[in-house]
N, C-alpha and C positions, 0 to 999 in steps of 0.2 A: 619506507619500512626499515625499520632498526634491522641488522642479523645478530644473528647469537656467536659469540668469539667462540674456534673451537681452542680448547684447552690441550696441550699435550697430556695424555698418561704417563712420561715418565719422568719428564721433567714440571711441569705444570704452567710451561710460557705459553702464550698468548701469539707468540711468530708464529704461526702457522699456514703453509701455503698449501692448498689442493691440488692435488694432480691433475692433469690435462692430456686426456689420451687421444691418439690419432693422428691424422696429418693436420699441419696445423701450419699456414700458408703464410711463411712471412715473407714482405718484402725486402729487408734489410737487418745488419746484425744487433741497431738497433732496437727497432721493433720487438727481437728477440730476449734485448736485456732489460726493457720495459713489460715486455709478458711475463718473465721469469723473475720481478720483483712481487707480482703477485700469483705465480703458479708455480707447478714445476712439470716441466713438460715429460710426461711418461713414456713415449714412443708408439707406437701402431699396435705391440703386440698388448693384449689384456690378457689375463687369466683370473680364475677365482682367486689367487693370490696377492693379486696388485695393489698396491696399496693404494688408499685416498690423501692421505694425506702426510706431509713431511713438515719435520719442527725444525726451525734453523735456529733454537735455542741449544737443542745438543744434539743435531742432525739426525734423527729416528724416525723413520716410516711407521705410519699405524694407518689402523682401519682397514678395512675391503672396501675397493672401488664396487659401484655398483651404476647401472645405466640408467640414468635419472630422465631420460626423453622418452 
């Protein structure tokens, strides 16, 4: 199943990674620079304010995270 690109609002590129919250178990710092070509790791803490997603066309956060499990 195809996904839908998400699009930046303020730029309108198509690089878009999603954020990844929590602990998140790597074993190496590769691993880590393999994860963060397609996420960006948000750390442990959430709030109603967190963002979903980050544009690495002009580096802006948009969206609210929300718990999708």
């Amino acid at each position: 199943m195809k996904q839908n690109k998400v699009l930046c609002p303020f730029c309108k590129s198509d690089k878009v990674r999603k954020f990844e919250y929590g602990l998140i178990d790597f074993k190496n710092k590769e691993e880590i620079k393999e994860f963060e070509k397609l996420y960006v790791i948000g750390g442990c803490v959430v709030s109603g304010d967190s963002p979903e997603y980050r544009c690495d066309g002009c580096d802006k956060d948009f969206g609210k995270w929300h718990d999708e499990h």
